[in-house]
VOBANU-377694 format. One line per field, with one value per residue (C-alpha): residue number from 1; residue in three letters; x, y, z. Coordinates in steps of 0.001 Angstrom, whole numbers, plus 500000, padded with zeros to 6 digits. Example, Ala and Ser with C-alpha at 12.3 -4.5 7.8 and 13.67 -1.06 7.14 Angstrom:
! residues 2
i (1,2) $
aa (ALA,SER) $
xx (512300,513670) $
yy (495500,498940) $
zz (507800,507140) $
This chain:
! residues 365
i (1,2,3,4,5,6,7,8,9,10,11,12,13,14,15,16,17,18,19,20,21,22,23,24,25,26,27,28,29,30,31,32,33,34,35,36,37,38,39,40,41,42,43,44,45,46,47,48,49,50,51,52,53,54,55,56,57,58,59,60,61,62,63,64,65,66,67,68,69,70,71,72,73,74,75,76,77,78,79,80,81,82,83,84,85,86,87,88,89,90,91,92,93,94,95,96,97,98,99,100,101,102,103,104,105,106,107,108,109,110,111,112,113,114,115,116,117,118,119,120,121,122,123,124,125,126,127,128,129,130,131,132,133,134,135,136,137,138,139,140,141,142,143,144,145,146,147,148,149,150,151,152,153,154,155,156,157,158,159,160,161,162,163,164,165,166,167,168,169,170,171,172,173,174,175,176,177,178,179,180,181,182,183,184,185,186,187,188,189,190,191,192,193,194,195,196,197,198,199,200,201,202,203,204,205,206,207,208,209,210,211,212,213,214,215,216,217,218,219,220,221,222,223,224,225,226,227,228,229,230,231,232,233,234,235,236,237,238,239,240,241,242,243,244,245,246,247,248,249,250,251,252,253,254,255,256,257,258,259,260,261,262,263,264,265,266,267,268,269,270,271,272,273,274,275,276,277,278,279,280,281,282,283,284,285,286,287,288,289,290,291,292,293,294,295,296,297,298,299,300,301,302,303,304,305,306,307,308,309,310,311,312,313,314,315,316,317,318,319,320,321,322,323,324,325,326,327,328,329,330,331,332,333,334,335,336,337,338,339,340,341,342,343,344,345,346,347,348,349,350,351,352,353,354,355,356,357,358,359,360,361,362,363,364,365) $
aa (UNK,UNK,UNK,UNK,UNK,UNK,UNK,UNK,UNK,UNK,UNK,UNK,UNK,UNK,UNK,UNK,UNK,UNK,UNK,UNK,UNK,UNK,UNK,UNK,UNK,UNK,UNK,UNK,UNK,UNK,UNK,UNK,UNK,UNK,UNK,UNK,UNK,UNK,UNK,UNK,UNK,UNK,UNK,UNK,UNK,UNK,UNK,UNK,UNK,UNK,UNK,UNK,UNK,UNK,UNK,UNK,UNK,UNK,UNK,UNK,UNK,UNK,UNK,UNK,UNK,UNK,UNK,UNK,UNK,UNK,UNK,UNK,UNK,UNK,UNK,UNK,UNK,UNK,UNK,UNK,UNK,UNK,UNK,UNK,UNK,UNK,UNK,UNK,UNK,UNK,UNK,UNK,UNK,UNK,UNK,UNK,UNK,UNK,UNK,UNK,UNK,UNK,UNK,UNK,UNK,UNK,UNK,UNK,UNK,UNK,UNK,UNK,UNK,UNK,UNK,UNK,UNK,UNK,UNK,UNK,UNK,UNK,UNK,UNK,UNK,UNK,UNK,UNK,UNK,UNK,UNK,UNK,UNK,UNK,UNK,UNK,UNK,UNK,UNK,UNK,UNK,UNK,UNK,UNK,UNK,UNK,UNK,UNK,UNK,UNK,UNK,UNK,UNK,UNK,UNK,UNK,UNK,UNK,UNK,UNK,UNK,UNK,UNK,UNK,UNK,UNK,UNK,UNK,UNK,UNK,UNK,UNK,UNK,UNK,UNK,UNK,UNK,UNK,UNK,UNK,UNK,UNK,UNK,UNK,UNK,UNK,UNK,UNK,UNK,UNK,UNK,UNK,UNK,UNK,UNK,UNK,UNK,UNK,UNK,UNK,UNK,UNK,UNK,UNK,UNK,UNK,UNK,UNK,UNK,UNK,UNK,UNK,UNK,UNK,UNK,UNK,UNK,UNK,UNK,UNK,UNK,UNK,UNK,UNK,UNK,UNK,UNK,UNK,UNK,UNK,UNK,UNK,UNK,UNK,UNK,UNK,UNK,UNK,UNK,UNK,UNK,UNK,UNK,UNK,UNK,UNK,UNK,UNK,UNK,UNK,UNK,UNK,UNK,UNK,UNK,UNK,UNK,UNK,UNK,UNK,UNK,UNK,UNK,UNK,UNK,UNK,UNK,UNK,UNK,UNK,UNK,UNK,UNK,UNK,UNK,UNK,UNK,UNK,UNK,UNK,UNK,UNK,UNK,UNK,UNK,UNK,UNK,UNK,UNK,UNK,UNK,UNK,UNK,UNK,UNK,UNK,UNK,UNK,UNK,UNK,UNK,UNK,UNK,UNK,UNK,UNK,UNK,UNK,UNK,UNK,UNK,UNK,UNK,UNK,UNK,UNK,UNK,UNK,UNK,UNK,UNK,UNK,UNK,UNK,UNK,UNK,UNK,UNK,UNK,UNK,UNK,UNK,UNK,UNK,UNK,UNK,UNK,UNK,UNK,UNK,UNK,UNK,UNK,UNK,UNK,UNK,UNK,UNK,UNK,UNK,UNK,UNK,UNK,UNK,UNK,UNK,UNK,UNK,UNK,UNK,UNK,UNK,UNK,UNK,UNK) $
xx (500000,502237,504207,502141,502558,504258,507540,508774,511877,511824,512201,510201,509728,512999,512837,516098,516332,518424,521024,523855,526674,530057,530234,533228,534767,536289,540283,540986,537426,537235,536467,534349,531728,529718,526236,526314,523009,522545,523882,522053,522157,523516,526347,527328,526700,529549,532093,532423,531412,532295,528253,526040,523063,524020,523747,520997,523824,526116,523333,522132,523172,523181,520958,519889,518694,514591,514651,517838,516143,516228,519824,520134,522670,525534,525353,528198,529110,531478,532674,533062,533945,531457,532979,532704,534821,531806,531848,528836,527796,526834,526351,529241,528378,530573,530558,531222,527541,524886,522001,519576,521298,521643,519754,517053,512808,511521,513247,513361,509888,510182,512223,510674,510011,512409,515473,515795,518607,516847,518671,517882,515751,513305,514465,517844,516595,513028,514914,516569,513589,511857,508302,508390,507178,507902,504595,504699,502884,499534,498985,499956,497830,494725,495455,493473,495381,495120,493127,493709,493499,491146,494061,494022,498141,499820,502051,501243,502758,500300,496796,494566,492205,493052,490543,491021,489765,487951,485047,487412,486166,484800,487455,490096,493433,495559,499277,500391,502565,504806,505746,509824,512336,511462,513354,515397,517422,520715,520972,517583,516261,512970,511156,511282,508655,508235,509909,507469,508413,505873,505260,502501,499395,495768,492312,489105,486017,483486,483206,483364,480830,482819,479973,478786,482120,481945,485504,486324,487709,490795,492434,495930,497075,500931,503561,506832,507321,505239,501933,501273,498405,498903,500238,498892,496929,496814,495332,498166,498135,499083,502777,503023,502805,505729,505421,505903,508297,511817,512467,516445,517563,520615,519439,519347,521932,522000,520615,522857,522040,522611,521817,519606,519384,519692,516806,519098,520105,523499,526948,527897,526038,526684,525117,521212,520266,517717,518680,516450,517766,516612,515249,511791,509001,509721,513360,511949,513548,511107,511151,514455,516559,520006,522537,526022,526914,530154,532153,534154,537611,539129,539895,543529,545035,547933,550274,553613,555042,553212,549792,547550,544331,542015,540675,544338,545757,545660,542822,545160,546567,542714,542739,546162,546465,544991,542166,542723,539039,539443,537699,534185,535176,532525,532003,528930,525621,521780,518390,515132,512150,509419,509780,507660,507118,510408,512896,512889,513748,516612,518441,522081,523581,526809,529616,533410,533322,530833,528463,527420,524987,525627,526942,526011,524295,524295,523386,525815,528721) $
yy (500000,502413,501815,503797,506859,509949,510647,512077,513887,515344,518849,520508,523980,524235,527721,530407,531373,534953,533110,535439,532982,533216,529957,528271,526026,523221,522244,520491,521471,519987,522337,519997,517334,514748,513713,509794,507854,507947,511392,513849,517631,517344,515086,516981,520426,518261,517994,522184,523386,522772,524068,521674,522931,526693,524600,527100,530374,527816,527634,531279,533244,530244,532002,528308,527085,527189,524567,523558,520813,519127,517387,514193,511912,512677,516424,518033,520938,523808,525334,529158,532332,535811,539400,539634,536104,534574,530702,529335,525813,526021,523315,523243,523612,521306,519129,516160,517137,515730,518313,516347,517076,520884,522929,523222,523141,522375,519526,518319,518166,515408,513522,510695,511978,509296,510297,513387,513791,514690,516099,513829,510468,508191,505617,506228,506936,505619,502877,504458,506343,505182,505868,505643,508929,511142,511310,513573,512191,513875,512546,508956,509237,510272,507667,504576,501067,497608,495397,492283,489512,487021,485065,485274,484897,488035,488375,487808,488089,487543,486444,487724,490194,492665,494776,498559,500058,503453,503583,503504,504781,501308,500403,502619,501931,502437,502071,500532,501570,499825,502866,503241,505541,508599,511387,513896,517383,516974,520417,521590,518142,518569,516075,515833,513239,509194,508192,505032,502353,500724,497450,496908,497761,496933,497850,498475,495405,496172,500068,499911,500852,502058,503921,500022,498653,497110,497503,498173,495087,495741,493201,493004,493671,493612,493254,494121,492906,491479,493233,493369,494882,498110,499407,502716,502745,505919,506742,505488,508633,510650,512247,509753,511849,513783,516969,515760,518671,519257,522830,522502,525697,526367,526159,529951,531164,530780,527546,525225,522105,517998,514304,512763,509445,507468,505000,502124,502177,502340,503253,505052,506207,507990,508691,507854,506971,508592,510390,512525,516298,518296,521285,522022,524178,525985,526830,527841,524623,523816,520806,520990,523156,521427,521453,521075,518086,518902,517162,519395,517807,516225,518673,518892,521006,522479,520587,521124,518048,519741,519041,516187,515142,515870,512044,511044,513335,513348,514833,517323,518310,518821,521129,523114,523325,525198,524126,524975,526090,523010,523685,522104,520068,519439,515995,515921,517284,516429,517166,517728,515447,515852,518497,518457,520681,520595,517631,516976,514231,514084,512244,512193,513377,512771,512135,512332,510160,508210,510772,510042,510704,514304,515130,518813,520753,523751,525974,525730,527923) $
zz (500000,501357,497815,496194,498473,495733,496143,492553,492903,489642,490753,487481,488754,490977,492158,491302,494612,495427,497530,498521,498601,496694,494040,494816,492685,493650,492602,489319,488137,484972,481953,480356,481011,478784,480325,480681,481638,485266,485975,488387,488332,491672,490973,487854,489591,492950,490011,489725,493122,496753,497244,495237,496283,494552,490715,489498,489594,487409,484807,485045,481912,479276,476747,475386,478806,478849,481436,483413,484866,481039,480687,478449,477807,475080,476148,476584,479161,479454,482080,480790,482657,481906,482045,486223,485855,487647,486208,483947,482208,478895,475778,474095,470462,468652,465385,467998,468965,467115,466178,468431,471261,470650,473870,471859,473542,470283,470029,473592,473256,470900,473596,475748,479301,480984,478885,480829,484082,486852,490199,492336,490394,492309,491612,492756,496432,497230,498322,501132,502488,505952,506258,510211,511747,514981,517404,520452,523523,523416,519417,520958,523835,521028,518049,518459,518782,518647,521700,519913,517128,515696,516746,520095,520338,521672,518636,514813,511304,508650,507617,510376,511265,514427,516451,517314,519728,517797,514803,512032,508134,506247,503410,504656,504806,507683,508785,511743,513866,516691,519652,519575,521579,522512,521012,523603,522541,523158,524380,526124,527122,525910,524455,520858,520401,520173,516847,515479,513404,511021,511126,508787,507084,506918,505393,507330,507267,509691,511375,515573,517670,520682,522639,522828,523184,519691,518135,514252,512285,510100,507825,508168,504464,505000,506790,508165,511702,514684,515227,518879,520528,521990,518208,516882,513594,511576,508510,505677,504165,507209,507104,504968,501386,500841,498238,494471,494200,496744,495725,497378,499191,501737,504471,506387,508908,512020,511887,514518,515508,515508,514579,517256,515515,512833,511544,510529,513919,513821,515417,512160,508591,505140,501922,501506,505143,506728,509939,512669,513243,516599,514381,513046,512356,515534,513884,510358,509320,505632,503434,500485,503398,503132,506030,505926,508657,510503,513417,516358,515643,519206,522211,522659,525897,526133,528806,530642,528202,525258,523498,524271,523494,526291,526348,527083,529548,532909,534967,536426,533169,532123,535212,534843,531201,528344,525978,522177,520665,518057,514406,513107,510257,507426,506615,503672,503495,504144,502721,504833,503055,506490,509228,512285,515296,516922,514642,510949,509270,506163,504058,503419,500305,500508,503287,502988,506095,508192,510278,514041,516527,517904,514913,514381,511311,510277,507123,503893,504071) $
């Protein structure tokens, strides 16, 4: 069921947003670039600048770009220079290119829609995405749940109907959800909410009559782990449909904040996982921001023998000596896909190393 929920990527009406950073280029830039099958605006826009996310300024004055978004293979870019020196893609124009390819919207219309690069494709990362969900208490403590089975075992996996304990819609669909950690900021405390995993999926067969203490039935269509009673069901579609367009942005200064967990679960995580940040709608955090992730680098004091790193030395020496303010190293990138009240959740774009709980984010520099 839930495979049907819309997640196209295909950013079609990417907004040029007035962004006031410098483009940097990155070292050994190459000058030009052929489009191969399987290219991304964002990986061809990594091979020029050290700022991804900024692609649209690279594309801005190419007179024969109607729609950036269009790239297909056998293309080939140049990286030029204008009269400010401010660096620009364009389609190189050569006799190497065949007409067909030539930036062109009359004849990209004759195109088939799949030829086209896209910046970030489906199909590339609707793999990777998690559709658990973040719940704070008082939603929990008003979403109906599960009493029991026509089973009558505790547990079950498949082919059975489960009772729930509210006068559900007839035919509806709803997601099921099994009640996980809940979700603390590192640096306040507060809560940030229960973070819920689903476990499965089912379809409404008889509507409840709870002033009576009838309960709804709901067929258990899929699923993905144990059902147990006690597990929340929610209409499928709810924070379950992400936006059919990510319009990406840097994220906006002063934004400071960190990685509170990671749904795989694990010690350490990199491109395409999906990770929880402590920073929401409350911080004017919106769906596309992207944050740089960065790392403190290792406290080091200043001793009588000479530098040491703080987790070595001596409690004393941590006493006597000297802390050095140690530099915030950047270590990749992340985009926001679902923000809530006071965490969002994002996916990883790229790491030069594996990131960490704790790690902190802030916006692009």
């Amino acid at each position: 069921m839930l495979k049907k929920i819309i997640l196209s990527l295909s950013l079609l009406s990417f907004p040029l947003l007035a962004i006031a950073d410098e483009i940097k280029l990155i070292d050994g830039a190459p000058k030009t670039h052929v489009v191969v099958k399987g290219d991304t605006l964002w990986d061809i826009s990594a091979l020029f600048l050290q700022q991804p996310w900024l692609w649209p300024k690279l594309w801005r004055l190419n007179p024969d770009i109607n729609n950036p978004h269009l790239i297909y293979p056998g293309d080939i870019l140049k990286l030029i220079f204008d009269e400010n020196g401010e660096p620009m893609l364009v389609v190189a124009t050569t006799k190497a290119v065949k007409p067909s390819y030539k930036w062109s919207p009359k004849i990209r219309q004759e195109k088939t829609k799949n030829s086209a690069i896209t910046i970030l494709p489906l199909e590339v990362i609707a793999p990777f995405l998690r559709y658990d969900n973040l719940f704070t208490e008082d939603e929990l403590e008003k979403s109906p749940y599960i009493i029991g089975s026509d089973e009558g075992y505790r547990m079950t996996t498949h082919d059975f109907k489960v009772y729930v304990n509210a006068d559900l819609e007839l035919a509806q669909s709803y997601a099921i959800y099994d009640k996980g950690e809940e979700l603390f900021d590192p640096e306040t405390g507060d809560s940030l909410g229960f973070y819920v995993n689903l476990v499965g999926t089912g379809q409404v067969l008889k509507r409840g009559d709870i002033e009576n203490d009838v309960p709804s039935t709901m067929n258990v269509g899929s699923v993905k782990r144990e059902i147990h009673a006690g597990n929340y069901v929610v209409p499928v579609n709810d924070g379950q449909l992400l936006p059919s367009v990510f319009s990406m942005k840097a994220a906006s200064a002063p934004l400071r904040g960190a990685i509170v967990k990671a749904t795989s679960n694990g010690r350490e995580f990199s491109k395409f996982e999906v990770v929880m940040i402590n920073r929401g709608i409350e911080h004017n955090v919106t769906v596309g921001d992207v944050m740089a992730i960065k790392r403190t680098s290792p406290a080091v004091v200043n001793t009588g023998n000479g530098p040491a790193y703080s987790i070595e030395t001596s409690r004393w020496n941590k006493i006597t000596g000297s802390d050095y303010k140690m530099p915030e190293e950047q270590l990749g990138e992340l985009m926001v896909f679902k923000v809530y009240q006071k965490a969002s959740m994002a996916l990883i774009l790229n790491t030069q190393k594996p990131a960490r709980i704790n790690d902190l984010i802030t916006a692009p520099e």
